[in-house]
N, C-alpha and C positions, 0 to 999 in steps of 0.2 A: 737714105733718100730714095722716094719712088719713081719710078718713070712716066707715071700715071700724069697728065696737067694738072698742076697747085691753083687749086681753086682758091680767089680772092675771094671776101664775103666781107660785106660790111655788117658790123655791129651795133643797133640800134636799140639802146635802152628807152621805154616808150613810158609816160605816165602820162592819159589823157589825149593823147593825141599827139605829146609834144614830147620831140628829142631830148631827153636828157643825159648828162653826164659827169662823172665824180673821179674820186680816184680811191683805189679798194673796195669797189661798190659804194662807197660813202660820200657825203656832203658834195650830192648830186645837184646841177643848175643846169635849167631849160635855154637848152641852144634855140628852138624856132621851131617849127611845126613837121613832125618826125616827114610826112610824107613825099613835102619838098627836100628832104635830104634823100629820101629812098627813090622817087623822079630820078635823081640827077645821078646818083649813083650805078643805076640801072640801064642811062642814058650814057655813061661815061664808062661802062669796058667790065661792071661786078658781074662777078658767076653765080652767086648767089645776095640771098638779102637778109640776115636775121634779125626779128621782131623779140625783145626778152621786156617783158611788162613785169619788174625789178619791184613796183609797191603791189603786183597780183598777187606776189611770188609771199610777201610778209602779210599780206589780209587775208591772202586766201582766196579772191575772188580773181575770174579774167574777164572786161570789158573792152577786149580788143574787134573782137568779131566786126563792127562797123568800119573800122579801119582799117581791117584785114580785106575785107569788101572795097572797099576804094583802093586800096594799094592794086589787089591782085589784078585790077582792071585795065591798070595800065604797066602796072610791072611783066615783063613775060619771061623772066629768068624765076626759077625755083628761092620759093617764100619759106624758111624756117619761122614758129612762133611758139614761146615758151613764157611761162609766167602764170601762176597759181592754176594752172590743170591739174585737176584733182584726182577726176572721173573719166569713165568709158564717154560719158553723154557730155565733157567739157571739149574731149579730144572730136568728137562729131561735132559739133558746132564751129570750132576752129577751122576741121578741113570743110564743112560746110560751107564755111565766108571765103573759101578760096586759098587757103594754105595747103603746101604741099607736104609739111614735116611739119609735126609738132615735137619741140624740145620738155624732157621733163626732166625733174631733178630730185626734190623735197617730198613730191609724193609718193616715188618709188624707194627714197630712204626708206619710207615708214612703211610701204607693204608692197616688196621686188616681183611678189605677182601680178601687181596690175601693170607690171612693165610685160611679163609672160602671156597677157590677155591680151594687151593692145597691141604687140608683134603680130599676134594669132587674129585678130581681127580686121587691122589697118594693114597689115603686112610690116619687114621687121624692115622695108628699106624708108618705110616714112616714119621710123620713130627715130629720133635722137635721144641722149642721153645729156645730158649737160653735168660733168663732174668739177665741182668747184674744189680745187686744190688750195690749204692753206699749210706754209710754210711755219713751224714755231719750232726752236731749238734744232735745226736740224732734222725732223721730224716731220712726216707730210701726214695731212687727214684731212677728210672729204669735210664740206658743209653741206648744210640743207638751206640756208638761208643769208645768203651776201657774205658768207666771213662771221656772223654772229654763233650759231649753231653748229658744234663741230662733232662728227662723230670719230670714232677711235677706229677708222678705216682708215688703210692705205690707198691711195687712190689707183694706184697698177693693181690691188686686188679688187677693189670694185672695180674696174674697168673689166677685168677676166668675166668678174660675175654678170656685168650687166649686159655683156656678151652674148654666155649663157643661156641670160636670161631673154635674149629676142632683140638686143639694140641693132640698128642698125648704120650706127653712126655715134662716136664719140665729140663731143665741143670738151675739150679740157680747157677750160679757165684757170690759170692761175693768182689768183686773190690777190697775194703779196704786190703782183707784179702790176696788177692791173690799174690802168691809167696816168703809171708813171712814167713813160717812155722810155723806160732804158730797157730794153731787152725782156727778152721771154726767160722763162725758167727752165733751162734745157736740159737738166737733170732729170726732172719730172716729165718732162715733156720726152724724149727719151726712153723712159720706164717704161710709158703708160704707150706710146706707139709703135713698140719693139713688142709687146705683152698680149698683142689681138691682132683679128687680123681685119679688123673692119675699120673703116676710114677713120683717122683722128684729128681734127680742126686743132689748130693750137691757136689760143685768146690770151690776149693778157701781156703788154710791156710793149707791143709798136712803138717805136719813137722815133727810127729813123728807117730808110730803107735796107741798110743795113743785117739791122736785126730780122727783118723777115727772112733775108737772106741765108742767113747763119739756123736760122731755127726750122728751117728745110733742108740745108744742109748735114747738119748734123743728130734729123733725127728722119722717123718715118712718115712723117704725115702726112696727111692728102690737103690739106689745107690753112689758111690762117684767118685768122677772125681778127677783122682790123675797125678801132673804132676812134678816139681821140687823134691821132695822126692825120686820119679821112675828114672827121666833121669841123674839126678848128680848120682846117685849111679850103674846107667847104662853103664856110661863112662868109667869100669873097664873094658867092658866087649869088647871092640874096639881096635884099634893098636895104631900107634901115631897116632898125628890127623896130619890134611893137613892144612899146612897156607891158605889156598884158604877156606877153613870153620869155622875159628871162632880167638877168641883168645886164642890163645895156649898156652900159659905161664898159662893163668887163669887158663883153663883147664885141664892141666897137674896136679895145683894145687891144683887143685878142688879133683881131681882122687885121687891122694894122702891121701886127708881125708874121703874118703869114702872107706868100707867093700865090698868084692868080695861076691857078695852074689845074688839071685834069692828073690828080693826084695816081688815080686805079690805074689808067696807064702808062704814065709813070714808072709806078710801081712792076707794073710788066714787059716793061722793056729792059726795065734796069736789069731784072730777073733773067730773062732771054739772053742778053750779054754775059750772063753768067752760067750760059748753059744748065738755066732751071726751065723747063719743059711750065708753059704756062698757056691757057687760052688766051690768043692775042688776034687781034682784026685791024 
């Protein structure tokens, strides 16, 4: 555990403009319009914001830039955005609408030198690296793609290498875990922040305050990437929804059994009581 403050970050899977959310990166539904969760998160105690546009990442294309533009406008804590960056000239446009880091993942699988150019270009504290860990048999290896595309890499040895190669910042997701709320993978999570020495987010199994807890405690991280926990218990905080955004009935539901409440700080107090070194106001 570091001494450094444990950055909160909320995690925002975007398609279109609007928040979505699954579990395993899979059988994803549109919570409400990403920006009013990233408002109110920003207004309520987040150190950071991450933007991952989840269908750029399988087309191939990013149409975030307009939304990146409205967000940065009024958000004034540091903007991550990741999701089908390709190119030198996709990562310019991103930090041109106003992002402070772009995450990338799938396009440096396929060629770890465009991760060694845009270090050498952007500089290496605004690159991320977003390494998708999936768990099979005991067995860890990276994805390119949600959990679909796996390659036959450890993800503590791509982490070393992307290192290396000019990251500036690790987001370890882990697949298995993510959107199911029981805890993070601390095995992995462990490996991979013990193995570098550049900052490592740990994504993936928030479900109760708890396990934030435990997954700072017993491993290196600088931070945790929180997203189902923050946004179901967010949806208090909104009107009715619009059939045009999601499924309402779930939603309504969902509302229902969650607490009106300022979850991020929360979250940072309970931290604080636990003698975890957190930015708190």
């Amino acid at each position: 555990m570091k001494n450094n403050p444990i950055r909160i970050i909320p995690f925002l899977d975007i398609k279109n403009g609007l928040l979505i959310k699954g579990i395993n990166l899979e059988g994803l539904r549109v919570l409400g319009k990403a920006e009013n969760f990233s408002n109110y998160y920003y207004l309520g105690g987040a150190d950071e914001i991450c933007y991952i546009d989840n269908v750029a990442t399988l087309y191939g294309t990013n149409n975030l830039s307009k939304f990146i533009n409205q967000t940065a406008k009024n958000t004034f804590i540091p903007l991550s955005v990741g999701g089908g960056i390709k190119t030198i000239e996709d990562m310019k446009k991103i930090f041109s609408a106003g992002a402070d880091k772009i995450c990338i993942n799938s396009s440096i699988i396929k060629d770890i030198k465009l991760l060694d150019k845009a270090a050498k270009i952007f500089g290496s504290a605004n690159i991320t690296v977003m390494i998708q860990s999936v768990k099979i048999d005991q067995k860890y290896f990276i994805s390119s793609s949600n959990g679909r595309d796996l390659e036959n890499i450890n993800p503590t040895v791509w982490a070393k290498r992307v290192e290396n190669y000019g990251a500036g910042e690790i987001i370890l997701t882990s697949v298995n875990n993510e959107g199911l709320k029981n805890g993070f993978d601390i095995n992995i999570t462990r490996k991979v922040s013990r193995a570098v020495k550049i900052p490592v987010i740990a994504h993936g199994g928030a479900g109760k305050f708890k396990d934030i807890y435990d997954v700072i405690r017993k491993t290196n991280i600088d931070g945790v990437g929180i997203a189902s926990l923050l946004h179901y218990n967010t949806l208090h905080h909104f009107p009715k929804f619009n059939p045009k955004v999601g499924n309402t009935t779930y939603l309504e539901n969902t509302k229902k059994n969650q607490k009106k409440s300022n979850l991020i700080l929360k979250i940072k107090s309970y931290l604080k009581l636990k003698n975890i070194n957190v930015r708190y106001e």
